[in-house]
LOKE-725094 format. One record per residue: residue in one letter; z, x, y of N, C-alpha, C in turn. Coordinates in Angstrom, 1 decimal. Layout:
# residues N
(rec A, (Z, X, Y), (Z, X, Y), (Z, X, Y));
...
# end
This chain:
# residues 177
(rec X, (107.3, 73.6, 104.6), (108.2, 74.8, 104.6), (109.0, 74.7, 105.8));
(rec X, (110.3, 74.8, 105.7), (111.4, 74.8, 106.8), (110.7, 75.7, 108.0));
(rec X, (111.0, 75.8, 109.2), (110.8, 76.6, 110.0), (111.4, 78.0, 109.8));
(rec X, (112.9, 77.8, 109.2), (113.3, 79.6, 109.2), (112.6, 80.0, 108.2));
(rec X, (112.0, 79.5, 107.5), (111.4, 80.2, 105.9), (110.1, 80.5, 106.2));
(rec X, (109.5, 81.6, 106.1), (108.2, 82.0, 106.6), (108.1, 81.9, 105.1));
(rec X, (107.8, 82.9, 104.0), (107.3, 81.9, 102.8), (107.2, 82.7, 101.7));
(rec X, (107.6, 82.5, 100.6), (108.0, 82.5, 99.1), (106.8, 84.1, 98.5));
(rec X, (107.8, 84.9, 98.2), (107.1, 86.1, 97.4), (107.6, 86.5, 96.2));
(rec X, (106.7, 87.3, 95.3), (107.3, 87.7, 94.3), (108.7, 88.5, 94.4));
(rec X, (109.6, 88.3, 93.3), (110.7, 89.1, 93.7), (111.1, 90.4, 92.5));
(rec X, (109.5, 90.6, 92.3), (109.6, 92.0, 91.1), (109.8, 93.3, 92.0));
(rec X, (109.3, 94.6, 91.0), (109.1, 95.9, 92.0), (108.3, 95.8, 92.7));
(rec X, (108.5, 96.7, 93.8), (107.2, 96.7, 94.9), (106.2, 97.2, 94.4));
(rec X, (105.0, 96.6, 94.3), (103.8, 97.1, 94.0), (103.4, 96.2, 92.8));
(rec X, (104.7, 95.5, 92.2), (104.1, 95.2, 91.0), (103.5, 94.0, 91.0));
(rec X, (102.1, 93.8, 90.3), (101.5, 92.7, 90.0), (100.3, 92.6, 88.8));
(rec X, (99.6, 92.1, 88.6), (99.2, 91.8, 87.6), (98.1, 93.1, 87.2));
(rec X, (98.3, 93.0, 85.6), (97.2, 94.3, 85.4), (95.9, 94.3, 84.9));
(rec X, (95.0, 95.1, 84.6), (93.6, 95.2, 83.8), (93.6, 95.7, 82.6));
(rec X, (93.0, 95.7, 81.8), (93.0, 96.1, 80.6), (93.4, 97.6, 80.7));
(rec X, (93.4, 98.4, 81.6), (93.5, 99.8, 81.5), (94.9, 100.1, 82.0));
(rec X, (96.0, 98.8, 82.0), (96.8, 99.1, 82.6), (97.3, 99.5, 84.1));
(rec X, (95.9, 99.5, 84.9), (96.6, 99.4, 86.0), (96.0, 98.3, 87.0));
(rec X, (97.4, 97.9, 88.4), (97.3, 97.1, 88.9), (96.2, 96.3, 89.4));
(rec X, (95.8, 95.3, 89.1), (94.5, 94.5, 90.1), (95.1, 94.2, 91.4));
(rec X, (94.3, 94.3, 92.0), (94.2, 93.7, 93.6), (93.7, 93.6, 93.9));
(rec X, (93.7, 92.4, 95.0), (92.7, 91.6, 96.0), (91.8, 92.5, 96.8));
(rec X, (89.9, 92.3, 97.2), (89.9, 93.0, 97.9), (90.6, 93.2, 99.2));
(rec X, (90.9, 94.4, 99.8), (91.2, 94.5, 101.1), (90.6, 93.8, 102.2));
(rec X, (91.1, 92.8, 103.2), (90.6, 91.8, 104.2), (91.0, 92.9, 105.3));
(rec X, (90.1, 93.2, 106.3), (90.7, 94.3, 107.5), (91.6, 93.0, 108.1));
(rec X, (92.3, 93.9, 109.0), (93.4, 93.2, 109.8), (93.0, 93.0, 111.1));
(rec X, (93.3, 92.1, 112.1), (93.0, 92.1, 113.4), (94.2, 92.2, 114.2));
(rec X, (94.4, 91.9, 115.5), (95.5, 92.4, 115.9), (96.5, 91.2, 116.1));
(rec X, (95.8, 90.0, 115.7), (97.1, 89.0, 115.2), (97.4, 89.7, 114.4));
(rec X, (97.5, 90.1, 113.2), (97.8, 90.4, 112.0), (98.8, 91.4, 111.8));
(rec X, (98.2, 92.7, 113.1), (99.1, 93.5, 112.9), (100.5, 93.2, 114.1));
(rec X, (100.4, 92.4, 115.1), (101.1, 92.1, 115.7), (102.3, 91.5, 114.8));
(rec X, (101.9, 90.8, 114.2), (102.6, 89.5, 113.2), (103.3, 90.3, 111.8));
(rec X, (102.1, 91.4, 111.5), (103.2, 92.9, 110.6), (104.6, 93.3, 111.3));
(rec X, (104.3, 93.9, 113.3), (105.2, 94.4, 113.3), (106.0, 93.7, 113.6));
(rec X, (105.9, 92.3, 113.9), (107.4, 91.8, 114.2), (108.4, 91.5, 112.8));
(rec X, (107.3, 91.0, 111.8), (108.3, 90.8, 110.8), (108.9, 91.9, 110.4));
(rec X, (108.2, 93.7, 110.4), (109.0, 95.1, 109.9), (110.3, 94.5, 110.8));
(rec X, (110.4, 94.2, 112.2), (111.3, 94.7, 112.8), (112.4, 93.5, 112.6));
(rec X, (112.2, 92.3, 112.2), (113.1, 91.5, 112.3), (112.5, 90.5, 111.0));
(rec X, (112.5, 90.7, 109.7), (111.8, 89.8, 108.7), (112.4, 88.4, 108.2));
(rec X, (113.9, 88.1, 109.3), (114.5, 86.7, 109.4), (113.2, 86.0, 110.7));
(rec X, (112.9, 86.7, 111.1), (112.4, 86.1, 112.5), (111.6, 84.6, 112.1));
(rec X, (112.0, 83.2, 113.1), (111.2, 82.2, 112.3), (109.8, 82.1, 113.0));
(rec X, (109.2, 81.3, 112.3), (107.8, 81.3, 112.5), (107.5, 80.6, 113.9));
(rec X, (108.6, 80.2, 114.2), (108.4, 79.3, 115.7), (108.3, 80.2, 116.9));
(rec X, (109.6, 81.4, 116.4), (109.4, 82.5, 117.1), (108.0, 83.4, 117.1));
(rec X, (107.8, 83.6, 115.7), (106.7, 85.0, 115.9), (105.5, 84.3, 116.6));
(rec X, (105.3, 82.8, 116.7), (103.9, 82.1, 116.7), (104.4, 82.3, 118.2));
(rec X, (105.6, 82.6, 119.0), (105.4, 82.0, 120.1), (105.3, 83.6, 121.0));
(rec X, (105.5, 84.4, 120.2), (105.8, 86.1, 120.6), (103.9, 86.8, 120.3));
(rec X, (102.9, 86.0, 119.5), (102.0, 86.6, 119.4), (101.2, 85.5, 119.7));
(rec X, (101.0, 84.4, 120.8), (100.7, 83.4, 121.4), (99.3, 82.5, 120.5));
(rec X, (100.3, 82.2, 119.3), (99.1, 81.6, 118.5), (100.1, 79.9, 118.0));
(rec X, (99.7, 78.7, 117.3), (100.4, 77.8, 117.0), (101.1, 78.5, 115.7));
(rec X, (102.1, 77.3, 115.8), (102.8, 77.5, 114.3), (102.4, 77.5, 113.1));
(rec X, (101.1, 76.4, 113.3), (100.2, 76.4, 112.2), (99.6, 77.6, 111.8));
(rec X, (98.9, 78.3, 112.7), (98.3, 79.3, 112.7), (98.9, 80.4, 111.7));
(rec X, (99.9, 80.6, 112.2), (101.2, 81.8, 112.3), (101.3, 81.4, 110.5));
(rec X, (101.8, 80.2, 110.0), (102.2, 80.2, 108.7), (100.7, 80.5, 107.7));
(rec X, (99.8, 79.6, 108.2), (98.6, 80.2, 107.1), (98.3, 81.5, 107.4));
(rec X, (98.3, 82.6, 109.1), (98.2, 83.5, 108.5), (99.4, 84.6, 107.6));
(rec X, (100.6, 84.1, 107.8), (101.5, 85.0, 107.1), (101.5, 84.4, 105.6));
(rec X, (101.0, 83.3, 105.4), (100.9, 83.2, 103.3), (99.3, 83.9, 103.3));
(rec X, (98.5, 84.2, 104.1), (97.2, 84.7, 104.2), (97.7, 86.3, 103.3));
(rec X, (98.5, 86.6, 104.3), (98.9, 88.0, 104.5), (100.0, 88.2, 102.7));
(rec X, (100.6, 87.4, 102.3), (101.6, 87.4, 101.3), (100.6, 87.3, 100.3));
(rec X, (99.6, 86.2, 99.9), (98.8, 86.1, 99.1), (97.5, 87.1, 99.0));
(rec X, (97.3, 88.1, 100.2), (96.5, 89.4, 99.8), (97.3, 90.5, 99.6));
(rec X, (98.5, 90.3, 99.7), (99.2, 91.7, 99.0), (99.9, 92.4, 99.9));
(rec X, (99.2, 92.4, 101.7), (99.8, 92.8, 102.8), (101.5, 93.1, 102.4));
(rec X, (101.7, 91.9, 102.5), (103.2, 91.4, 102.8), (103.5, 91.0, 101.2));
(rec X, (104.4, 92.7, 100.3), (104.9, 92.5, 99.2), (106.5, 91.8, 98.9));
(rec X, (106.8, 91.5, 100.1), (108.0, 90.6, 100.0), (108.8, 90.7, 101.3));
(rec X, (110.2, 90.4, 101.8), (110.7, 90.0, 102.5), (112.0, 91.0, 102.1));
(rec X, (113.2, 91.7, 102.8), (114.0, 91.9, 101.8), (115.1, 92.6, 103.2));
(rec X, (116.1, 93.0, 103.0), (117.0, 93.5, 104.2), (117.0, 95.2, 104.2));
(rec X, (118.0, 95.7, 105.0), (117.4, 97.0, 105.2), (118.9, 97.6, 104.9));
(rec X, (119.4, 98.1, 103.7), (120.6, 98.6, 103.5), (121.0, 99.7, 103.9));
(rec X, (122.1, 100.0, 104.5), (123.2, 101.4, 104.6), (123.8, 101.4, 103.7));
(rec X, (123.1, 102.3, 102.5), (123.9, 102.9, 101.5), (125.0, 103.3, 101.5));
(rec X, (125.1, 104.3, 102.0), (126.5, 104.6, 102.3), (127.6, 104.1, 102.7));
(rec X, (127.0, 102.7, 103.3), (128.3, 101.7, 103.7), (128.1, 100.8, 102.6));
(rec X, (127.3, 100.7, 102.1), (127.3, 99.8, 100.6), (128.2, 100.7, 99.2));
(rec X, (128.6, 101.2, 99.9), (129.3, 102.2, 98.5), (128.5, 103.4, 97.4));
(rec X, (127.1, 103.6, 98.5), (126.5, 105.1, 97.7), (126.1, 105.8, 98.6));
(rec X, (127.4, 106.5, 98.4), (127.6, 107.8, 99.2), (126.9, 108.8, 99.0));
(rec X, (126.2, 109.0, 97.9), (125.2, 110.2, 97.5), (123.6, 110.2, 97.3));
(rec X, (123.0, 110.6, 98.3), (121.4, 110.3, 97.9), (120.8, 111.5, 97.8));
(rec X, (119.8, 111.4, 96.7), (118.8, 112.8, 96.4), (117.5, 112.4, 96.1));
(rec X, (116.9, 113.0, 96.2), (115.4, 113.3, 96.2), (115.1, 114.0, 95.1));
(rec X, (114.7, 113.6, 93.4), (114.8, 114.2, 92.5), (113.2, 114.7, 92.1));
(rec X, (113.2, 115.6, 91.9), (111.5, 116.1, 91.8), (111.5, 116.1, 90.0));
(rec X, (110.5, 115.9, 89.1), (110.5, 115.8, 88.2), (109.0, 116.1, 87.3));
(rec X, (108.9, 117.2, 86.6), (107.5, 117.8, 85.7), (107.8, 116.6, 84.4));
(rec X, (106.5, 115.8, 83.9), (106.9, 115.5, 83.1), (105.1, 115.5, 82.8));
(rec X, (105.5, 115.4, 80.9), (104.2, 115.5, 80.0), (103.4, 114.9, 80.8));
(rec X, (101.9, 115.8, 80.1), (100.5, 115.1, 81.1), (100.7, 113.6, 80.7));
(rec X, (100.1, 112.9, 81.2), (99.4, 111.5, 80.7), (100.5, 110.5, 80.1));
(rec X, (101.9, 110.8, 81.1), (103.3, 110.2, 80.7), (103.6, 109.1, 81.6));
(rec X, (102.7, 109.2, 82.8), (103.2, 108.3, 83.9), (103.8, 107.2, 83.2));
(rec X, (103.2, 106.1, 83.0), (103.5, 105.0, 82.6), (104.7, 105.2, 81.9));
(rec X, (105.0, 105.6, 80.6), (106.1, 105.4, 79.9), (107.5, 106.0, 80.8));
(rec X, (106.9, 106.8, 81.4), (108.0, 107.5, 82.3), (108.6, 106.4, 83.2));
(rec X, (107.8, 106.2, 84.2), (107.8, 105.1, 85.1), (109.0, 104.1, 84.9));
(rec X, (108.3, 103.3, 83.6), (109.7, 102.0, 83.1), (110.6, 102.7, 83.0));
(rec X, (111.0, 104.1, 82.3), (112.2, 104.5, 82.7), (113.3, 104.6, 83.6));
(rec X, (112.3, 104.9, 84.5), (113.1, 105.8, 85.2), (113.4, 104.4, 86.8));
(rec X, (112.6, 103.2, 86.5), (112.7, 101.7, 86.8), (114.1, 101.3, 86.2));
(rec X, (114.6, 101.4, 85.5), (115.7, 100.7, 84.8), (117.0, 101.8, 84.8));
(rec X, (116.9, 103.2, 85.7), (117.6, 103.8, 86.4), (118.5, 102.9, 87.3));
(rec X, (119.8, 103.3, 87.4), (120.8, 102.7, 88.5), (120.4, 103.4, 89.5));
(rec X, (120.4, 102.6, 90.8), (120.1, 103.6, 91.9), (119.0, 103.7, 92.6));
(rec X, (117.9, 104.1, 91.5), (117.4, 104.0, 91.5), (116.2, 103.4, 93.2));
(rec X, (115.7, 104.0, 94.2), (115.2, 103.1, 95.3), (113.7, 103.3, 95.6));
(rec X, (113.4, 104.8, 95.4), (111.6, 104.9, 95.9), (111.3, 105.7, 94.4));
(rec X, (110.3, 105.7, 94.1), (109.3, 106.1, 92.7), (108.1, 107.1, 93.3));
(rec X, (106.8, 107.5, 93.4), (106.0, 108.1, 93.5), (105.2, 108.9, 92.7));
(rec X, (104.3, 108.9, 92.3), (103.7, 109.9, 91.5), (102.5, 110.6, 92.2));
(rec X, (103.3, 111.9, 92.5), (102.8, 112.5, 93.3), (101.6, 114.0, 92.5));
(rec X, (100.8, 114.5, 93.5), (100.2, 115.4, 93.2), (101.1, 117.3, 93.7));
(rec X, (100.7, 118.2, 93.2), (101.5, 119.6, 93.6), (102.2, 120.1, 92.5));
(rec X, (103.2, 121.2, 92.5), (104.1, 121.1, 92.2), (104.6, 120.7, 90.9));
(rec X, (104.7, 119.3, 91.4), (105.7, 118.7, 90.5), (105.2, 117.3, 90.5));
(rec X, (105.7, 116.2, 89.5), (104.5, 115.0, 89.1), (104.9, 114.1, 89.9));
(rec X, (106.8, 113.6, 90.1), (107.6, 112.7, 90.2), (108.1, 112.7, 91.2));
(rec X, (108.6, 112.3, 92.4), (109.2, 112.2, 93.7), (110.1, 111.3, 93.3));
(rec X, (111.5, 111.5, 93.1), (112.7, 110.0, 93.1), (113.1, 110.1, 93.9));
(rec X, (113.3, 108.8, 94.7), (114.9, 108.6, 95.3), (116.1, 108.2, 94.7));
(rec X, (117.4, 108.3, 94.7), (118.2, 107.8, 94.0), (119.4, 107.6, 94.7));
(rec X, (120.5, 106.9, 94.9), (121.3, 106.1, 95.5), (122.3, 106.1, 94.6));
(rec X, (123.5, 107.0, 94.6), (124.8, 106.5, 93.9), (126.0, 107.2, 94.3));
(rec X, (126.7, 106.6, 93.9), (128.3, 106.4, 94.5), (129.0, 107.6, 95.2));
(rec X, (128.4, 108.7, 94.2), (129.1, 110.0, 94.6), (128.6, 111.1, 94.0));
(rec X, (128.8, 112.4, 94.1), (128.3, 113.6, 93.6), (128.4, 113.2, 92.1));
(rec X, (129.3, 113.1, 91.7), (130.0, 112.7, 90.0), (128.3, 111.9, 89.6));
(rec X, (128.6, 111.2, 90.0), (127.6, 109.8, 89.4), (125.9, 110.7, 89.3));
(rec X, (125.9, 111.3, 90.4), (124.6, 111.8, 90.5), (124.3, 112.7, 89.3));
(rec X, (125.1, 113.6, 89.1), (125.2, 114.7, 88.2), (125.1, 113.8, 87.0));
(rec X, (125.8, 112.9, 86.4), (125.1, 112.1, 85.6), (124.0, 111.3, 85.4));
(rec X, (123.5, 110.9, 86.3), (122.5, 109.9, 86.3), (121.0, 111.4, 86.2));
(rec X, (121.8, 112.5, 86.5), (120.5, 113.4, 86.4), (120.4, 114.4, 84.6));
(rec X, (121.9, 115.0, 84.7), (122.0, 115.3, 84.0), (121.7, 114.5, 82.5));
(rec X, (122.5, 113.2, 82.4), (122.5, 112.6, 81.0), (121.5, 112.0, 81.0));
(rec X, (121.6, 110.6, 82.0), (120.0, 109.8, 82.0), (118.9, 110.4, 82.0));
(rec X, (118.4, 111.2, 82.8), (117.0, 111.7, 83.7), (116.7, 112.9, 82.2));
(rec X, (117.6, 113.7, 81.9), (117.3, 114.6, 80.9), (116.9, 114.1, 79.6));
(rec X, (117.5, 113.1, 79.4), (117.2, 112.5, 78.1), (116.0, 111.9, 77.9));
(rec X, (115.2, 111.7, 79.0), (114.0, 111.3, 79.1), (113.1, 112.4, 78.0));
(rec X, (112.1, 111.9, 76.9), (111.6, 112.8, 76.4), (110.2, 113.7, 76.8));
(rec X, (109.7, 112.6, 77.9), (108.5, 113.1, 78.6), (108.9, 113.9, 80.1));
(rec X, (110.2, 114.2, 80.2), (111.1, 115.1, 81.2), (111.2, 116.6, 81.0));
(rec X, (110.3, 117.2, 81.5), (110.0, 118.8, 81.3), (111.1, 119.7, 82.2));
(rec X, (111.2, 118.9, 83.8), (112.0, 119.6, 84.5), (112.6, 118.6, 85.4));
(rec X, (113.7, 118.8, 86.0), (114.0, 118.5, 87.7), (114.2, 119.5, 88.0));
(rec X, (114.3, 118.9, 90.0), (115.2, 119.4, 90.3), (115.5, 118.4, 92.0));
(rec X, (116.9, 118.7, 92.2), (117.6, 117.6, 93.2), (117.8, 118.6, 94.1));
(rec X, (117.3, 117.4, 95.1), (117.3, 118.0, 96.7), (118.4, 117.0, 97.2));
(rec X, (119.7, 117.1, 97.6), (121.0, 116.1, 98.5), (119.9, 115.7, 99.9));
(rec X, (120.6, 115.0, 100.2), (119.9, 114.2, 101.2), (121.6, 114.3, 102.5));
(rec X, (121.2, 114.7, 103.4), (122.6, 115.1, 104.1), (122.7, 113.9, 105.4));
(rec X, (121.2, 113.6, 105.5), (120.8, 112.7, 106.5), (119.4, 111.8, 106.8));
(rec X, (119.6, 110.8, 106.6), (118.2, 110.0, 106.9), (118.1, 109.4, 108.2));
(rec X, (117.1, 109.0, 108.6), (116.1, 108.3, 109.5), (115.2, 107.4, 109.2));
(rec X, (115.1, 106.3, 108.8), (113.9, 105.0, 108.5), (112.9, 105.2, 110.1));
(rec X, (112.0, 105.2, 109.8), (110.8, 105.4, 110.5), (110.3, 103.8, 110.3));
(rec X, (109.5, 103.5, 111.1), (109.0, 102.3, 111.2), (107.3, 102.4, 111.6));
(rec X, (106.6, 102.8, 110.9), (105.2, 103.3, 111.7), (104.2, 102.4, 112.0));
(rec X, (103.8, 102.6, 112.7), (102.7, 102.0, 113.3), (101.5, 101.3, 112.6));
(rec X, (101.1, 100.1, 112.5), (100.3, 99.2, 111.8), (99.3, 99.0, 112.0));
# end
């Protein structure tokens, strides 16, 4: 593997991987992390071009080391992929909301792929309270949103309610590993 290429991940949804008969995801047991590990998390959060010559030389281990443990870390699940960090808004989606959504008991799943094949579309959650669904959603302008809530999201048949919170300002947080 080249030096700039730390190393090859799935390029599905986050989270997604293989399932059990009951439909939901298998995964590896959890390996605890030591503080190579998490050292070697935060550098890649902060810079995920960073090459392996670098990180092996920033968390004082060989290059060897550094690549078997970052496919260590890709191959238990740690590390679900590699990916850039976008400004929506300078990408051309000017409007973000936070769409809360009641839907039929025992809908998750069918819901889910739905609302996956949404434009815009960026964080999912299925959350407890309130209300079932937590969206994010990313689009071009007020106009778009109103649609994307109104026509798409409503048409949903397992869609009981929303409702949209505008997003007037964000912050990406980077937390601690």
């Amino acid at each position: 593997m080249p030096d700039g290429q730390i190393a090859d991940s799935s390029s599905g949804p986050e989270g997604a991987g293989p399932t059990g008969p009951d439909g939901l995801e298998v995964r590896p047991p959890v390996r605890p992390l030591d503080p190579v590990d998490r050292d070697i998390l935060r550098l890649l959060r902060a810079d995920g071009r960073m090459s392996v010559r670098a990180l092996a030389e920033q968390v004082h281990i060989s290059r060897a080391n550094a690549y078997a443990r970052i496919n260590r870390l890709v191959d238990d699940g740690v590390i679900r992929g590699f990916s850039a960090r976008i400004d929506e808004e300078r990408a051309g989606q000017g409007a973000s909301a936070y769409i809360t959504l009641k839907i039929v008991q025992d809908s998750w799943r069918s819901v889910r792929e739905k609302l996956l094949r949404l434009p815009g579309a960026a964080h999912m959650a299925l959350v407890s309270g309130d209300f079932d669904v937590l969206l994010l959603v990313h689009t071009a302008d007020n106009r778009s949103l109103r649609e994307l809530v109104l026509t798409r999201i409503h048409s949903i048949p397992e869609v009981i309610s929303t409702r949209t919170l505008l997003v007037f300002e964000e912050t990406h947080l980077e937390p601690d590993i």
